[in-house]
N, C-alpha and C positions, 0 to 999 in steps of 0.2 A: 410129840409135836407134829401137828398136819405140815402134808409138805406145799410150800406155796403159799402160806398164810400171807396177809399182811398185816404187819404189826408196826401202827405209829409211823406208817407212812414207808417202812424199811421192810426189805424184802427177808424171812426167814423161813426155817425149814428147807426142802429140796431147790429152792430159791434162792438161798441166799449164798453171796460173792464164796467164789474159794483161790486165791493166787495161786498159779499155777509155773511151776521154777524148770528151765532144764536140770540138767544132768551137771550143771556145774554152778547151778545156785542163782542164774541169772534170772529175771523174773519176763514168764513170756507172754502172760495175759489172765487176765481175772473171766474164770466162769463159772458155774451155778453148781452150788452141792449134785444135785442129779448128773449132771458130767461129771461130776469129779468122783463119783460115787462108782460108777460106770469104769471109768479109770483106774479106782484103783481094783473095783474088785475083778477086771479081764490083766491085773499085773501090767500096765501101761506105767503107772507112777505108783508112788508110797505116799504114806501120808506122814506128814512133819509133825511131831509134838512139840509141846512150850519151849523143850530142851533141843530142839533142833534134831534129835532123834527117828529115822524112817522105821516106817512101819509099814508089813504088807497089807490086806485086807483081814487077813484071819486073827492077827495080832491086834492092829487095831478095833476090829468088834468085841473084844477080848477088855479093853482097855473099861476102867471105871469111870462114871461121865465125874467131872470136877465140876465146882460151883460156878464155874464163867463158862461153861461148854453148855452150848445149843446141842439137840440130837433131832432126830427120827425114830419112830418106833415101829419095831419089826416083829414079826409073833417070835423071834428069839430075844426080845429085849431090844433098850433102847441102843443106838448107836451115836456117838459123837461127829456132828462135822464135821471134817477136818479143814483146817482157817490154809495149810498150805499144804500143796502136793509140789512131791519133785518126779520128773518125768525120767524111766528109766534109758531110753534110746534117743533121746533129741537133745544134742548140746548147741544148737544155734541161736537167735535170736534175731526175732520178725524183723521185719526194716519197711513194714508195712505206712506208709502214711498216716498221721490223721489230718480227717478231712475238714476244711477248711468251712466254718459255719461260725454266726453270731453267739451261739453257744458256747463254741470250743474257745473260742476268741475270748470270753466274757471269762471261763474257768483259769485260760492263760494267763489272763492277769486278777485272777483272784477276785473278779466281781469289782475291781476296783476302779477310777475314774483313773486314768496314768498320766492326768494333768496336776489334779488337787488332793489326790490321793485320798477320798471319799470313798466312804460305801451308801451313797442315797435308794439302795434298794433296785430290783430287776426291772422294773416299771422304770425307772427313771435313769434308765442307760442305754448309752445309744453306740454303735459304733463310727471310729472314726478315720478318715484316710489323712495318716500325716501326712502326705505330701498329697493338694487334692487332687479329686478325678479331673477337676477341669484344670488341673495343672499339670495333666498326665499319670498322674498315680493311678498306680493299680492296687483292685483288691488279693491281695496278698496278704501273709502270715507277716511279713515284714514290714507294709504300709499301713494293717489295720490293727486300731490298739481300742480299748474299751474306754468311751468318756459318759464322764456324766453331761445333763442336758444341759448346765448352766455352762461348761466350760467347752460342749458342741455348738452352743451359740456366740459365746465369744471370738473361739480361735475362727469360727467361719468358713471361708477360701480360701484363707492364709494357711502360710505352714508355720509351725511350734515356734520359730527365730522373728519372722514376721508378727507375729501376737504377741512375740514376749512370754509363751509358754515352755516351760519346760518338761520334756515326759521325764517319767522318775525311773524308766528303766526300756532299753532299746528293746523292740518287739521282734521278737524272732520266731521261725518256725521249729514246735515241738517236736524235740526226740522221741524217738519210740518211748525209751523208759520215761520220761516226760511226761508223754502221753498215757501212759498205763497208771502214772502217776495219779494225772488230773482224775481218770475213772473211775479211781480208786477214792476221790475225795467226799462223795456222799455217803460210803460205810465203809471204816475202817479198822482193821486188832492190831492190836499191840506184836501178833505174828508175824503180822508183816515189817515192820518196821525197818529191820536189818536189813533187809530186801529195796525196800521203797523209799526208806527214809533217805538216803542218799542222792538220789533224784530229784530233793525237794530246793535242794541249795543251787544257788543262781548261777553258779559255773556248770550246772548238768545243765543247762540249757542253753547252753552256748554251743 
């Protein structure tokens, strides 16, 4: 497999995502097979298989590729990605922000309008300040929620009580695992799940 390809819009080969776990399982950021590769083979992390099983680098090249494994090919044969590394010297976890953008905003609530509960598409969303600017709101994690444009021109100046709107769910600023969450949302394994899948339910974001 070349490393870098693109295929169908998704990054694979030396490219593509690998979760990256400390020392005690906790997940501390998604980065590219060529880090992770780099990784495991200077003994920094191991690499995790289906079974949750580490493995160093010489074991792992060792390993026979399975029907759902991506690889790289090496003049010793090919070698399998590996979808999670757990790091052997780092048990903390980031507390790094994410930053605050129409984007990150738009992932937080899933693309969705958090008035009518619509998906009318990325074109057709706007963000919105529950309590408005010219009513003192600020642009905040906690004032701006993702509307669609029919329910941005409704609610107006007003805030959600005054309109008669209801949001479907209070807008809060993302956790780290939250966050590692949301970046994780345009490609993701079945690896990760045990890891990430927790994060996804509406008390990790509180």
């Amino acid at each position: 497999m070349e490393g870098g390809r693109i295929r169908g819009g998704e990054r694979t080969g030396l490219r593509s995502p690998v979760l990256v776990l400390n020392k005690n399982y906790q997940p501390v950021r998604i980065t590219d097979a060529k880090t992770g590769f780099s990784m495991l083979f200077h003994g920094r992390a191991r690499a995790l298989d289906r079974a949750y099983e580490p493995h160093d680098f010489a074991a792992w090249a060792r390993r026979e590729l399975a029907a759902h494994d991506e690889a790289i090919g090496t003049p010793r044969g090919a070698i399998p990605i590996p979808r999670v590394l757990l790091l052997e010297g780092y048990n903390r976890v980031p507390r790094a922000p994410l930053r605050l953008s129409r984007r990150h905003v738009y992932m937080r609530d899933d693309f969705c309008c958090q008035y009518c509960g619509g998906r009318p598409g990325l074109k057709e969303l706007n963000l919105d300040h529950v309590i408005p600017r010219s009513r003192g709101g600020r642009s905040t994690w906690e004032n701006l929620v993702t509307s669609c444009r029919t329910c941005n021109l409704r609610k107006g100046w007003a805030t959600p009580d005054e309109a008669g709107m209801r949001l479907h769910k209070r807008p809060v600023r993302p956790s780290w695992s939250m966050a590692l969450s949301l970046a994780a949302r345009r490609r993701r394994y079945v690896e990760w799940e045990p890891f990430l899948g927790a994060v996804d339910t509406p008390e990790a974001a509180e």
